[in-house]
PyMOL CGO cylinders between C-alpha atoms (Angstrom):
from pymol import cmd
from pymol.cgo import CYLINDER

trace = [
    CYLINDER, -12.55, 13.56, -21.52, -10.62, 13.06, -24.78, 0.3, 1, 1, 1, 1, 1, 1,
    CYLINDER, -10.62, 13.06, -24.78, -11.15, 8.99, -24.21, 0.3, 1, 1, 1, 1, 1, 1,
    CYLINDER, -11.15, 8.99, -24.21, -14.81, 9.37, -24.13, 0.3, 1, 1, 1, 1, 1, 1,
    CYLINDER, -14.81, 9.37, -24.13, -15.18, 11.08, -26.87, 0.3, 1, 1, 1, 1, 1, 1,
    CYLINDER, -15.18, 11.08, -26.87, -12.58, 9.02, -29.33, 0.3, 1, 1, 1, 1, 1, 1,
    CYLINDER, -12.58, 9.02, -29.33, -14.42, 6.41, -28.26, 0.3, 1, 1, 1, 1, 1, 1,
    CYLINDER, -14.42, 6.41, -28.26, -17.71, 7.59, -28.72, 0.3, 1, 1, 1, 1, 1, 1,
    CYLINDER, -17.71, 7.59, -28.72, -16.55, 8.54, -32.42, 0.3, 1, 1, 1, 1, 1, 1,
    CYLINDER, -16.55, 8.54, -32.42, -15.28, 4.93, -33.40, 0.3, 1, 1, 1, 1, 1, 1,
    CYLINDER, -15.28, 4.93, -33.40, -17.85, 2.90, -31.63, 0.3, 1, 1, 1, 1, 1, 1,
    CYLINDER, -17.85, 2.90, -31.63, -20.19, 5.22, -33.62, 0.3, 1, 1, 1, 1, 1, 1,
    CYLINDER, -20.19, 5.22, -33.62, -18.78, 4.64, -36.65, 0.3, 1, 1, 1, 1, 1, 1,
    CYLINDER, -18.78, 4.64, -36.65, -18.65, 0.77, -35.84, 0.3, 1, 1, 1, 1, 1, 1,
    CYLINDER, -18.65, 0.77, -35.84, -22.22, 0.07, -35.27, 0.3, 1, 1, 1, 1, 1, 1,
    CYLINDER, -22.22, 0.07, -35.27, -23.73, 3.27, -37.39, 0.3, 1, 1, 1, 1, 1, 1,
    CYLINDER, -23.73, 3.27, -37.39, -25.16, 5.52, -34.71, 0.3, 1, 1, 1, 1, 1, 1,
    CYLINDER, -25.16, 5.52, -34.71, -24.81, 8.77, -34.15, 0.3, 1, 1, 1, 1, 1, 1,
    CYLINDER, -24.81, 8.77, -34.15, -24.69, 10.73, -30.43, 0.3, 1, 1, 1, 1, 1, 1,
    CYLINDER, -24.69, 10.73, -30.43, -23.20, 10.79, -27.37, 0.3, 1, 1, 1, 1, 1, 1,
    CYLINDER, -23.20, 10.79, -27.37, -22.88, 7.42, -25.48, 0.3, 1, 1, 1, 1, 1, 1,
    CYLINDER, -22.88, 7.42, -25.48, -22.22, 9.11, -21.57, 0.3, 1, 1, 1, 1, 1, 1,
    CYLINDER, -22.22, 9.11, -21.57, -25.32, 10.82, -20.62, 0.3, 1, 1, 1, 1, 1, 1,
    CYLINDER, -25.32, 10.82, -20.62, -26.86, 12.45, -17.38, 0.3, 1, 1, 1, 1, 1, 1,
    CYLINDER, -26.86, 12.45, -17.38, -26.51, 9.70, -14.43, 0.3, 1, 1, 1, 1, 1, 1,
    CYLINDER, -26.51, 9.70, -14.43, -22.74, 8.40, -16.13, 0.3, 1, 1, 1, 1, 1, 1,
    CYLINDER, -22.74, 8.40, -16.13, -19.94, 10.48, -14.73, 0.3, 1, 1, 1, 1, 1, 1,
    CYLINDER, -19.94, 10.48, -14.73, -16.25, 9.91, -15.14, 0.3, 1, 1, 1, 1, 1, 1,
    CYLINDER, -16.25, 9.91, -15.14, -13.50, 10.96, -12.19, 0.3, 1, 1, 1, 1, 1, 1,
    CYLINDER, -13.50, 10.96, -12.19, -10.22, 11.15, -11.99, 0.3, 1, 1, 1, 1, 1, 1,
    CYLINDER, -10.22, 11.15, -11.99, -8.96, 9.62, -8.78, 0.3, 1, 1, 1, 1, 1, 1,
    CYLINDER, -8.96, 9.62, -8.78, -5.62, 11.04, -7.96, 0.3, 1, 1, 1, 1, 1, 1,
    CYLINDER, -5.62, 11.04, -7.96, -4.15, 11.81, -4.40, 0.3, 1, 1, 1, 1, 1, 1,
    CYLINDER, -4.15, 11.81, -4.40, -4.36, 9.42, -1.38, 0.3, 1, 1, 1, 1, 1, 1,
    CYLINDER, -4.36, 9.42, -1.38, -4.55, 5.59, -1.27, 0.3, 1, 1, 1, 1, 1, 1,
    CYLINDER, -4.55, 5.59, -1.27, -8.12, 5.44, 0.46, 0.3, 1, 1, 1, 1, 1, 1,
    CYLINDER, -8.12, 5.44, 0.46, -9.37, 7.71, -2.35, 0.3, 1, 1, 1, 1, 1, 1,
    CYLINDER, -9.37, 7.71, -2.35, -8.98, 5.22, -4.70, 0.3, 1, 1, 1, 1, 1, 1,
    CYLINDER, -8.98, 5.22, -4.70, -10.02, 2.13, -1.82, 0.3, 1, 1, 1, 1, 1, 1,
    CYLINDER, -10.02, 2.13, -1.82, -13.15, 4.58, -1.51, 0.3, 1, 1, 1, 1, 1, 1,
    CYLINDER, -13.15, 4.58, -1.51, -13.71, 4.63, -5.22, 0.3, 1, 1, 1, 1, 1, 1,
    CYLINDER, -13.71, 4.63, -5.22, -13.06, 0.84, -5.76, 0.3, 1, 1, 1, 1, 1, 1,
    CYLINDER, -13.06, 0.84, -5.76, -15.49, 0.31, -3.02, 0.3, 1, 1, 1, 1, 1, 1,
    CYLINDER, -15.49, 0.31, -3.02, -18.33, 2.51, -4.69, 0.3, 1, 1, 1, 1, 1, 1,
    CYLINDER, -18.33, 2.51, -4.69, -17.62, 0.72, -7.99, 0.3, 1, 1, 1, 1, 1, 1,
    CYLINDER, -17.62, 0.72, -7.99, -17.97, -2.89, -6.45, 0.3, 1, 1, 1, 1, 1, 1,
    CYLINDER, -17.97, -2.89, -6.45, -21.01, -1.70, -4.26, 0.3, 1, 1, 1, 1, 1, 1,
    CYLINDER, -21.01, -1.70, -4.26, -23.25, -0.54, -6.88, 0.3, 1, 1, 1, 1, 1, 1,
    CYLINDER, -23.25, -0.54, -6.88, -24.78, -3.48, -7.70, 0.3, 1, 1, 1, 1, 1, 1,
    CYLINDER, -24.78, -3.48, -7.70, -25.83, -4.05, -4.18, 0.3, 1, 1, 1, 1, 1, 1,
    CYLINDER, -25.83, -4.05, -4.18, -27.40, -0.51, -4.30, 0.3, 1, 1, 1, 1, 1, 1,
    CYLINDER, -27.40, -0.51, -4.30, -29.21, -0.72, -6.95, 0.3, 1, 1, 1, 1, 1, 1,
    CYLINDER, -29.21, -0.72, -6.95, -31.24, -4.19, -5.69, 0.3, 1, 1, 1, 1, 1, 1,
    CYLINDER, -31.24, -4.19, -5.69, -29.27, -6.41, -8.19, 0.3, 1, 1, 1, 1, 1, 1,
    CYLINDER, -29.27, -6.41, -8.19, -27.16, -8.49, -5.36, 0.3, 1, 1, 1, 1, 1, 1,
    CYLINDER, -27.16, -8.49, -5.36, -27.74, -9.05, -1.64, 0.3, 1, 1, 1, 1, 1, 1,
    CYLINDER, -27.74, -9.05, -1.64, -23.96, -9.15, -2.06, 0.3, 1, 1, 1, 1, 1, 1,
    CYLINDER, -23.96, -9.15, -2.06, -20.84, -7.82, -3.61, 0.3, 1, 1, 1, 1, 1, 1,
    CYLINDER, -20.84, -7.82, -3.61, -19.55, -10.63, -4.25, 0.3, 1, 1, 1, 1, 1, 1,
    CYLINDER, -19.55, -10.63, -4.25, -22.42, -11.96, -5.89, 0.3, 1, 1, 1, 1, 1, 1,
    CYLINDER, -22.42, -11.96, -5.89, -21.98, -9.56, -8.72, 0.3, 1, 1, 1, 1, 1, 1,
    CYLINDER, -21.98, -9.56, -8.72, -19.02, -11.04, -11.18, 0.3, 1, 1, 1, 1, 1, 1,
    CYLINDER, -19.02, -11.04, -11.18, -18.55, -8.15, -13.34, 0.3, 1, 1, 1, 1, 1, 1,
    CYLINDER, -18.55, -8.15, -13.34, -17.12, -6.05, -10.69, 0.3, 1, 1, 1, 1, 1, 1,
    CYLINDER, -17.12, -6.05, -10.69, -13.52, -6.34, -9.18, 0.3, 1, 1, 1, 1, 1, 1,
    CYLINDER, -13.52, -6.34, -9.18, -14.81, -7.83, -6.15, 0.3, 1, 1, 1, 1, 1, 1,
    CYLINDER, -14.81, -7.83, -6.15, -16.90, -9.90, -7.51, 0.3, 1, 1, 1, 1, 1, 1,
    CYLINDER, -16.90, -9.90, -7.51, -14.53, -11.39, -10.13, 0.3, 1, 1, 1, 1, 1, 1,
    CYLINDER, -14.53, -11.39, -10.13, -11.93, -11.77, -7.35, 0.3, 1, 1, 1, 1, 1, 1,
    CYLINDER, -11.93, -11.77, -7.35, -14.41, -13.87, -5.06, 0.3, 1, 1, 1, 1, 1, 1,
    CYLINDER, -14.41, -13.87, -5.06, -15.16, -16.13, -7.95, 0.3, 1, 1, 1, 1, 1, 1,
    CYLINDER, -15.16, -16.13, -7.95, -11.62, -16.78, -8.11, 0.3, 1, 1, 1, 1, 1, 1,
    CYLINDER, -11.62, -16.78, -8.11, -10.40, -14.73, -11.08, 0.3, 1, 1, 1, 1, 1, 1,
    CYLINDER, -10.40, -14.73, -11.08, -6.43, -14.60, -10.36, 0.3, 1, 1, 1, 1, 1, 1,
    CYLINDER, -6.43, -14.60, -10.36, -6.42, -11.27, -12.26, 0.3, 1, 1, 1, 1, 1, 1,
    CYLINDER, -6.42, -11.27, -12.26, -9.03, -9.42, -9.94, 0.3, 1, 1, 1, 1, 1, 1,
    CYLINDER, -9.03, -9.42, -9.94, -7.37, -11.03, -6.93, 0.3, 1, 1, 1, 1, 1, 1,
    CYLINDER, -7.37, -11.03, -6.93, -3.92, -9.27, -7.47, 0.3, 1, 1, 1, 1, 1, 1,
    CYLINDER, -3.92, -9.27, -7.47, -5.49, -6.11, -8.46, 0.3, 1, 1, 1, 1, 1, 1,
    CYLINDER, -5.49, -6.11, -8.46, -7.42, -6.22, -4.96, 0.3, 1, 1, 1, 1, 1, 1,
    CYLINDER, -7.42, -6.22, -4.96, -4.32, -6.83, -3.32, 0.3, 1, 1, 1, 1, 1, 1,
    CYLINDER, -4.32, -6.83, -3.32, -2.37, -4.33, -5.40, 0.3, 1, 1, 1, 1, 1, 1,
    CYLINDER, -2.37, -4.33, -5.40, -4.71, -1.79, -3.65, 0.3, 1, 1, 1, 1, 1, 1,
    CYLINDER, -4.71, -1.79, -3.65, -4.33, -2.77, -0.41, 0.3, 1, 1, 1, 1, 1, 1,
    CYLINDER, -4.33, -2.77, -0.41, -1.05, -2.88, -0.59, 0.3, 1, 1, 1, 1, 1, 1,
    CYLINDER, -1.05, -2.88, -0.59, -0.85, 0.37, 0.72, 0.3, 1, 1, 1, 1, 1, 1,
    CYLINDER, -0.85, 0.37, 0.72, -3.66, 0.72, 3.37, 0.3, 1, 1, 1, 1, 1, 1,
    CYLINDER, -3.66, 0.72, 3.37, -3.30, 0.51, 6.56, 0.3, 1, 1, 1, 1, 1, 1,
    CYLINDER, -3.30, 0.51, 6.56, -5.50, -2.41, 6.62, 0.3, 1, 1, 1, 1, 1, 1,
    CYLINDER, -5.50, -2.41, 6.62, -3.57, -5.40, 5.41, 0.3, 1, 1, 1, 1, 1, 1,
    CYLINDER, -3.57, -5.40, 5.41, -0.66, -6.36, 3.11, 0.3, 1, 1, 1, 1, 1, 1,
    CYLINDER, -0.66, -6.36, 3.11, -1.51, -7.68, -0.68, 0.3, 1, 1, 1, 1, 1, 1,
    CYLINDER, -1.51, -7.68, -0.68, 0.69, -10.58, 0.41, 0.3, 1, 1, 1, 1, 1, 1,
    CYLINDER, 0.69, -10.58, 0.41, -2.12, -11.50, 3.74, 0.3, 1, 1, 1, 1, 1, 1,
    CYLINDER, -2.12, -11.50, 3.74, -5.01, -10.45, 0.93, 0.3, 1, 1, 1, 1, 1, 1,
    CYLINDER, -5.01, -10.45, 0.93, -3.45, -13.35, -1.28, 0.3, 1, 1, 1, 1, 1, 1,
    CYLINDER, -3.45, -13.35, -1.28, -3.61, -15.41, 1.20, 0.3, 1, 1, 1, 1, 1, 1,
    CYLINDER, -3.61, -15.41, 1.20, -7.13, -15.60, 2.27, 0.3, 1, 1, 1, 1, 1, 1,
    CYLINDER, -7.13, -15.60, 2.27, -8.71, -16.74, -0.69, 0.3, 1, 1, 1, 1, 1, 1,
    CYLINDER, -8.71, -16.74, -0.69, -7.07, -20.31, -0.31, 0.3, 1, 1, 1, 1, 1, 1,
    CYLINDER, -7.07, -20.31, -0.31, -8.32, -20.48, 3.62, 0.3, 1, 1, 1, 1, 1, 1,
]
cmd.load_cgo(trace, "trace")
């Protein structure tokens, strides 16, 4: 909560506005505890554009993790992988390796 509102305060005072900048629908969570929490969140995150009509598909959508990783940003791709390092699902190492097939 402290982010937000430091935030708030200097972009604020950078561009001359006054007010909050998270209202009603924006919500910030802390995601602590199990590995498919955060595979759940990541999933929301990169889904939302598909949701709300903007892409057929998540990967279509470049400013999500996903998305970014699909159009081949290196970055994106490790982060992907860091996270599914530790499902069940498939090893970062086998998540690396599927982009270049």
């Amino acid at each position: 909560m402290l982010t937000k509102q430091r935030f708030s305060q200097w972009y604020n005072l950078r561009n001359d506005r006054r007010g909050t900048l998270w209202e009603e629908r924006y919500k910030s969570v802390l995601v602590e505890g199990s590995q498919e929490a955060l595979m759940t969140m990541a999933a929301y995150i990169d889904l939302n554009p598909v949701r709300a009509g903007i892409v057929k598909r998540a990967e279509d959508y470049r400013w999500t993790g996903y998305g970014a990783a699909a159009g081949g940003d290196a970055d994106a791709r490790k982060g992907l992988g860091r996270i599914l390092d530790h499902s069940s699902q498939v090893s970062g190492e086998e998540f690396e390796t599927c982009w270049d097939e």
